[in-house]
Each structure stands twice: as C-alpha cells, then as structure tokens.
C-alpha positions in Angstrom: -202.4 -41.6 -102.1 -199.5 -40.0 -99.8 -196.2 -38.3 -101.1 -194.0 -38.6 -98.8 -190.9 -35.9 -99.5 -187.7 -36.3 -97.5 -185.2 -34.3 -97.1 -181.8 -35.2 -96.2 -179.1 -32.3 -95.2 -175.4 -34.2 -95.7 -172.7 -31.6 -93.6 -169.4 -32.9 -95.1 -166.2 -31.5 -93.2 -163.6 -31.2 -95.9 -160.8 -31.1 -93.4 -161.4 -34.5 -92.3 -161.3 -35.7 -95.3 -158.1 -33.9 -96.6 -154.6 -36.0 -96.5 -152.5 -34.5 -93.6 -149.8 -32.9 -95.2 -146.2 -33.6 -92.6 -143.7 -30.7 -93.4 -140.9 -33.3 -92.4 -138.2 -30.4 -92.4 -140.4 -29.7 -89.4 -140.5 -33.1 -87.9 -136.7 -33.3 -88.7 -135.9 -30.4 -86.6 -138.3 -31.9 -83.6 -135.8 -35.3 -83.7 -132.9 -33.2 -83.6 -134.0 -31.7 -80.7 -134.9 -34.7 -79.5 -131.1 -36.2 -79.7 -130.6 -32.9 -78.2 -126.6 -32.4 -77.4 -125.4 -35.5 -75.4 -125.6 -38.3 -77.8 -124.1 -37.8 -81.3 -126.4 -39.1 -84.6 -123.9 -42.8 -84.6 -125.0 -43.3 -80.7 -128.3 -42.1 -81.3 -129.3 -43.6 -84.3 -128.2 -47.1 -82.8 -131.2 -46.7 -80.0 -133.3 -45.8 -83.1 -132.2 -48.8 -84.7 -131.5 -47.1 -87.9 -128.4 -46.1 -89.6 -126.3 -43.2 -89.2 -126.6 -41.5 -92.6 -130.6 -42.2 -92.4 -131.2 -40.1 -89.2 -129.3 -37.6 -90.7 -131.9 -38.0 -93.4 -134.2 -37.2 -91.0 -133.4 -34.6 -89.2 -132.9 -32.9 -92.0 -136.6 -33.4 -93.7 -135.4 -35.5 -96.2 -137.0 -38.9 -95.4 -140.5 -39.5 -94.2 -139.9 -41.7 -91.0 -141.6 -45.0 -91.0 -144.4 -46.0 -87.8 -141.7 -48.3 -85.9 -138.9 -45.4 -85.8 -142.2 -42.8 -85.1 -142.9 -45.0 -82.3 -139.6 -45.6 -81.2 -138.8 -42.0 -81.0 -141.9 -41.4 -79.0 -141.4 -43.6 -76.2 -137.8 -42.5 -76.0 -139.0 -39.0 -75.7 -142.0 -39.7 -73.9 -143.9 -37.4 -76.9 -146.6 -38.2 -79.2 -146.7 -39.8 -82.3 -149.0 -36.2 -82.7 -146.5 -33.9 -81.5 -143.3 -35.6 -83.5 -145.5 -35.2 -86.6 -147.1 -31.6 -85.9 -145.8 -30.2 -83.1 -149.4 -29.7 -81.0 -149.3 -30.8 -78.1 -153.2 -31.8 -78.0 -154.2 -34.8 -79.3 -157.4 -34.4 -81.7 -160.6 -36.4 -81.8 -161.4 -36.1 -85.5 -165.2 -37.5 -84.6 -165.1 -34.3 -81.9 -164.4 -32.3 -84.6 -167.0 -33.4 -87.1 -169.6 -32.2 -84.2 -168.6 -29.0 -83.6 -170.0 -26.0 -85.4 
C-alpha cells in the first residue's frame, strides 16, 4: 500500500485582490487640467455630453465619473482610462504582476 502525500504551496497576492481605491479629488483635478484654460465648464461639458453643474462635480472629486464620460475624456485627451483614474502613466498587467517576486 502507497501514501501518496502532496503538497500544494497557494501564493495569494493581496493587492490583486484589493478594490482600487480612486481618490476622485485626484481625478477631478486631472479633468480640470484637461479643460485646461480655453474652453469654459458650459463648452466643455457639452463635448462631454454631460451637464454643466455635473463636471463641476467632477472636477471637484465630488462624483465618481461613469465608463462612457471616462472614455469620452480619454479620447479627447488622448490619455488613458489608467492615467485619468491614477495618474501613472504605465499601464499594468495585473497577471505580470502576480509573477513577479
């Protein structure tokens, strides 16, 4: 008769699997600058397709922004969803990071 022990070694990366936390006062400051000084919130806010008193909202961290605006902003900026939401530059591969270490 054979006993056949295995042993399995489970590495679990807590970061992964922590919600993101979005400091929108952050992300409201990025969309300001992103309005930057030519076009006024009413103008801007129109290519946004959301109201004047909501981008004020968000640019001042007030109001999480929703994936169309996110993606509207993005491609009018020619940012990232990534760097609108952190500020990095870098995009990051969460498999990559499981693997390292």
């Amino acid at each position: 008769m054979y006993i056949c022990i295995l042993y399995v070694y489970i590495r679990v990366d807590v970061s992964v699997s922590r919600k993101a936390e979005i400091d929108w006062r952050s992300v409201g400051r990025r969309v300001r600058e992103i309005r930057g000084f030519d076009d006024n919130q009413e103008v801007f806010s129109r290519a946004l397709g959301v109201s004047q008193g909501q981008l004020s909202r968000y640019e001042r961290g007030e109001s999480e922004i929703g994936a169309a605006v996110l993606l509207r902003l993005a491609r009018k900026s020619r940012k990232t969803i990534e760097w609108l939401l952190t500020g990095d530059q870098t995009l990051k591969n969460v498999r990559d990071e499981g693997r390292k270490g």
